[in-house]
C-alpha positions as protocol buffer text, in pm:
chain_id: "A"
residue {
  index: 1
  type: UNK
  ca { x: 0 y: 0 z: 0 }
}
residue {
  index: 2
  type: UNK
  ca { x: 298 y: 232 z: 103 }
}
residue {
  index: 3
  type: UNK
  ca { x: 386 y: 142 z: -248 }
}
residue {
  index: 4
  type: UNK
  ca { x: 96 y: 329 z: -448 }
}
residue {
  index: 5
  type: UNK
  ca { x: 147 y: 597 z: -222 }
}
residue {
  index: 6
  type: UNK
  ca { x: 460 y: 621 z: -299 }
}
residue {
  index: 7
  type: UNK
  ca { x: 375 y: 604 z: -684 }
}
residue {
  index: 8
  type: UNK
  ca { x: 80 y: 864 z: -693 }
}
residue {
  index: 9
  type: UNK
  ca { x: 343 y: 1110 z: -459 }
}
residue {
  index: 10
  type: UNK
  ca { x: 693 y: 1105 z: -734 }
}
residue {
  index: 11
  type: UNK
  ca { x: 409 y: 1107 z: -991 }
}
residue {
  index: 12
  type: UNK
  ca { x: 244 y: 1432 z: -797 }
}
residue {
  index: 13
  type: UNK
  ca { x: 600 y: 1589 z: -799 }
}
residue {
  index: 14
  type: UNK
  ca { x: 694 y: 1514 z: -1193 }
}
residue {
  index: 15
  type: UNK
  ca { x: 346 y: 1652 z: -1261 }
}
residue {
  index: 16
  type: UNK
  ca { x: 385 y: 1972 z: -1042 }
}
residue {
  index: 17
  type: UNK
  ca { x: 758 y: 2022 z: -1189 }
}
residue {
  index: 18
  type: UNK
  ca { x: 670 y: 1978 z: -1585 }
}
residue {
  index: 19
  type: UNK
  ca { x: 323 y: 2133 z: -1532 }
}
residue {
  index: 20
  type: UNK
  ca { x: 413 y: 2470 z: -1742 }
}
residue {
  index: 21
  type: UNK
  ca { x: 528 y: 2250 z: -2015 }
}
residue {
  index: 22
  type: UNK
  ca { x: 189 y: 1996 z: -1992 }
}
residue {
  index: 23
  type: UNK
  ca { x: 4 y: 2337 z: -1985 }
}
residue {
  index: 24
  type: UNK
  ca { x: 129 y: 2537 z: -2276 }
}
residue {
  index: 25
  type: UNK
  ca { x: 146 y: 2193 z: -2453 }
}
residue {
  index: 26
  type: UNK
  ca { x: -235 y: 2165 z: -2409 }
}
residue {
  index: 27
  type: UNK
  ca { x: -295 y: 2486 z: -2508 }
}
residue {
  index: 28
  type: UNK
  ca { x: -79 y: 2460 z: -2854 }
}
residue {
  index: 29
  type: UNK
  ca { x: -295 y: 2103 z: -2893 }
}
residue {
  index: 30
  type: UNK
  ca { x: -627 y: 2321 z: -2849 }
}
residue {
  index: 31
  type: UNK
  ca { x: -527 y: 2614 z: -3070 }
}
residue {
  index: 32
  type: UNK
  ca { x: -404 y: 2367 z: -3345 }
}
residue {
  index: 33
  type: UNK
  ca { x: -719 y: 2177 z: -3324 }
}
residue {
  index: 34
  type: UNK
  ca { x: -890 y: 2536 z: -3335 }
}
residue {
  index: 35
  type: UNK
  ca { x: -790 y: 2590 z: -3653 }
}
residue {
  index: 36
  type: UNK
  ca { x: -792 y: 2277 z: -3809 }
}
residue {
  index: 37
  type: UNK
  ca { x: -1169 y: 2226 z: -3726 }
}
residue {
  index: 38
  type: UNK
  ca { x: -1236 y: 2617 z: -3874 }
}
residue {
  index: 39
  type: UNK
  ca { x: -1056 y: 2482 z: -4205 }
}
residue {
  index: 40
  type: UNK
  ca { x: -1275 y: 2164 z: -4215 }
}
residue {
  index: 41
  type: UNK
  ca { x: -1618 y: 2374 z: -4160 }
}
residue {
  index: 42
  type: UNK
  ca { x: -1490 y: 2584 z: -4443 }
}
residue {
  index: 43
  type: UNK
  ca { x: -1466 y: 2307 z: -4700 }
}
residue {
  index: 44
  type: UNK
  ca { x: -1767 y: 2177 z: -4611 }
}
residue {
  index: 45
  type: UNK
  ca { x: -1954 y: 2485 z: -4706 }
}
């Protein structure tokens, strides 16, 4: 059990160190999706 805990903690710590990088990641993954879906609706039409 002190295992998981141990697991879900290191895994708590990577997340809090990287998080600026996961964040503006996301962020370039929802702008590029943005525009990607714009230029579908525009063929479509």
């Amino acid at each position: 059990m002190s295992n998981t805990i141990l697991d879900n903690t290191s895994l708590f710590t990577l997340t809090y160190k990287w998080r600026r990088k996961i964040i503006m990641v996301s962020f370039i993954a929802a702008v590029i999706a943005a525009v990607v879906s714009l230029f579908i609706t525009n063929k479509y039409k």
